[in-house]
matplotlib code that plots the C-alpha trace (Angstrom):
import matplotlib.pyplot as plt

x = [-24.7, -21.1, -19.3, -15.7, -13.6, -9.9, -6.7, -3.9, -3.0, -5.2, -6.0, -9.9, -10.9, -14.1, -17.0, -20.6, -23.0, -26.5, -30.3, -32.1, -33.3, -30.4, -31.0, -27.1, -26.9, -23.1, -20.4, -16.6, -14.1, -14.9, -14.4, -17.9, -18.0, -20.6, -21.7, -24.2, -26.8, -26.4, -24.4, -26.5, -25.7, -26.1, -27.5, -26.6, -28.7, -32.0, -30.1, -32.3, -30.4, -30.5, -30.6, -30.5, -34.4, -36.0, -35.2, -35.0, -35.5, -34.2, -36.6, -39.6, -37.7, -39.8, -39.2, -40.4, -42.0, -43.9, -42.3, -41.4, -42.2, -45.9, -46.8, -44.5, -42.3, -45.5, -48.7, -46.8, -45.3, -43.1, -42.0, -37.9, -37.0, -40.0, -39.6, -36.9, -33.9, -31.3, -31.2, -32.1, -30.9, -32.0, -28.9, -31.2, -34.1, -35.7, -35.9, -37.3, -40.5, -39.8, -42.4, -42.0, -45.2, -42.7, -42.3, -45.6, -46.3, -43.2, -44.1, -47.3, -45.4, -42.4, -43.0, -39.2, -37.0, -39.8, -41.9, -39.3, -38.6, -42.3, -41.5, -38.1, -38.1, -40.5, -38.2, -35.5, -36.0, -38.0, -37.8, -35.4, -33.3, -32.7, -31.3, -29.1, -31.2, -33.2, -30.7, -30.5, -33.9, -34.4, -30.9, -32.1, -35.6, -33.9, -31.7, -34.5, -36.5, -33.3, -33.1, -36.5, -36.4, -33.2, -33.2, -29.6, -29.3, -27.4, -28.5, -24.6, -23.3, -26.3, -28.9, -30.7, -28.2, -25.6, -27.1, -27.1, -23.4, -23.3, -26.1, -24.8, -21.6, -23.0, -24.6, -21.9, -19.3, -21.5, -20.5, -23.8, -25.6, -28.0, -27.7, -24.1, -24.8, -22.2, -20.0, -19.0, -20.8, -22.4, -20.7, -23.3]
y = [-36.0, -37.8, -39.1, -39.8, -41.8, -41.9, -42.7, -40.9, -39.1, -38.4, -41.7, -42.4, -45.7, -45.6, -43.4, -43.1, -41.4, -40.8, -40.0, -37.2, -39.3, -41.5, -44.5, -45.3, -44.2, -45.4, -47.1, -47.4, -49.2, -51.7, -50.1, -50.1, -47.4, -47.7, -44.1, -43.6, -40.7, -37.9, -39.1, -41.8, -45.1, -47.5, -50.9, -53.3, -56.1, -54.2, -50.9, -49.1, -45.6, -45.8, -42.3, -42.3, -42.3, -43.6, -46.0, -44.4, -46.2, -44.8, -46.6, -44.5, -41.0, -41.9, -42.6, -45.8, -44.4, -41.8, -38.6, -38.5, -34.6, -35.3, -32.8, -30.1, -31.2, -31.1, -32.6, -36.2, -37.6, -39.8, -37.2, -36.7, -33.0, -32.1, -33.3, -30.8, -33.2, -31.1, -28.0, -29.9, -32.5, -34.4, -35.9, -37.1, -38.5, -35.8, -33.1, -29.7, -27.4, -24.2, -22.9, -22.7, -24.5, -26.9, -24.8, -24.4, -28.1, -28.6, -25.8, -27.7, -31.4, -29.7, -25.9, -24.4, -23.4, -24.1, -21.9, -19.2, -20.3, -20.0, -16.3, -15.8, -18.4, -16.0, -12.9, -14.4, -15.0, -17.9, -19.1, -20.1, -16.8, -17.7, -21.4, -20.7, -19.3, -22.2, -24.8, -23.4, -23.7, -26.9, -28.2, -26.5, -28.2, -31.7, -31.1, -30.2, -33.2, -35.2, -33.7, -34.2, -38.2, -38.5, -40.1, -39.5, -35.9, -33.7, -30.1, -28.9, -30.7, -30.7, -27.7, -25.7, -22.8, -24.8, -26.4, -23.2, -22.8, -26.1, -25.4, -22.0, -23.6, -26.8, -24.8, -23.0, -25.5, -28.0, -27.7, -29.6, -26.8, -24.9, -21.5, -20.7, -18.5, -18.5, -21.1, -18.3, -19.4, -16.5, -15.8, -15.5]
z = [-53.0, -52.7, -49.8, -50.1, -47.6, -47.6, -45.4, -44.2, -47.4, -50.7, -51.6, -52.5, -51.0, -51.6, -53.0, -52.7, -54.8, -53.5, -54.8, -53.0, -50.2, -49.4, -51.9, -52.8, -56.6, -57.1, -55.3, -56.7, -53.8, -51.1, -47.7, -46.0, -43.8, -40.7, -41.2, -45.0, -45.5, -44.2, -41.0, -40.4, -39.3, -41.9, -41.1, -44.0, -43.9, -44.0, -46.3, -43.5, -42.0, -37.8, -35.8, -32.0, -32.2, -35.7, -38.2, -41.5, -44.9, -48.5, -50.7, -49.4, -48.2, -45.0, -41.4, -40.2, -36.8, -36.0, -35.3, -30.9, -30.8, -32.7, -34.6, -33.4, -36.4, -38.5, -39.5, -41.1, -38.6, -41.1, -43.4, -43.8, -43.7, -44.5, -48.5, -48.7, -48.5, -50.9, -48.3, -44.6, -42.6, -40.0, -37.8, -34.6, -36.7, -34.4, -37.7, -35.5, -36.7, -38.5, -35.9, -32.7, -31.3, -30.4, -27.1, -26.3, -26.3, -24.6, -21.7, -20.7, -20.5, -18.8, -18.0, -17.5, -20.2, -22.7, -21.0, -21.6, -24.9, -26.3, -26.1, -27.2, -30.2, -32.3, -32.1, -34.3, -38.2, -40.3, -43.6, -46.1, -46.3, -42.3, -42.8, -40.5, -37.7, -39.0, -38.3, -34.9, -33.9, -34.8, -32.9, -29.5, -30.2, -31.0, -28.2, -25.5, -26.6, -26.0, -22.3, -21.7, -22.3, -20.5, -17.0, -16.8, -17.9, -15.2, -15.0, -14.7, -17.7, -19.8, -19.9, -22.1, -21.6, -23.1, -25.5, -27.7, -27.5, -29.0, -31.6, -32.6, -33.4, -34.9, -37.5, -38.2, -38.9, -40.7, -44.2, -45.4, -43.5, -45.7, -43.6, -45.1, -47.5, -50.0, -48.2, -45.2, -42.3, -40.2, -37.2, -33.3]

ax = plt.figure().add_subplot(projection="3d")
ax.plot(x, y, z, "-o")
ax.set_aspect("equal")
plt.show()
């Protein structure tokens, strides 16, 4: 994977070249940008990647914490993307199940739209011919988890109905999102 930063017009000032799990490979140029792998923020002095939630480290392809959603994003709770770091990401540190026990765990801390959603998440499709409806579910599961630790969340601004407006189109403009198939990003 390559990351290129450059000014105004085409000018390269610097590039990075990275291993499968983030460990920098290459580096031509000497600007040091504060974002690294995979949108993370990089912290220099440790060469650790932060996320709003975890601390992630290269060296071992593992989070340094336990997973906050336990074992709805599976049975390691310090696996990245579950091994699968070519076709997944994991922008929160928060990296969602491709199940969706999730909601079910979530409907008995919270009850509401989880409760809802423990129904409606198995309807649409799993797997690795889905990425993108794959990339979805996991946003609206990072994204309730998000809402559900916020004090400061208000119900107008920030709910569960509009969090998959901005998951639908997430996953459709990422260009590092797997669920593009053939570079033409499906369309909700």
């Amino acid at each position: 994977m390559s990351y290129t930063a450059a000014w105004h017009i085409p000018t390269v000032v610097t590039r990075f070249d990275y291993g499968p799990y983030g460990s920098e490979q290459q580096r031509s140029g000497s600007l040091l940008p504060e974002r690294g792998y995979a949108g993370m923020y990089r912290h220099a002095p440790t060469g650790l990647y932060l996320t709003h939630y975890r601390a992630y480290s290269p060296a071992t392809g593992r989070w340094l914490t336990r997973d906050p959603i336990f074992e709805a994003g599976g049975i390691n709770l310090y696996a990245y993307v579950e091994g699968n770091p070519i076709s997944r990401i994991d922008p929160f540190g928060l990296y969602g199940t491709p199940s969706c026990a999730y909601y079910s765990q979530a409907c008995k801390r919270s009850g509401g739209y989880a409760c809802a959603a423990q129904y409606i998440c198995p309807v649409f499709p799993e797997g690795e011919e889905n990425a993108w409806w794959q990339c979805v579910r996991q946003c609206l599961q990072e994204e309730h988890n998000r809402r559900e630790e916020s004090e400061n969340s208000c119900y107008v601004t920030d709910n569960p109905y509009t969090d998959h407006t901005t998951c639908l189109t997430a996953c459709s403009i990422n260009s590092g999102n797997p669920g593009m198939p053939h570079g033409t990003p499906p369309r909700p």
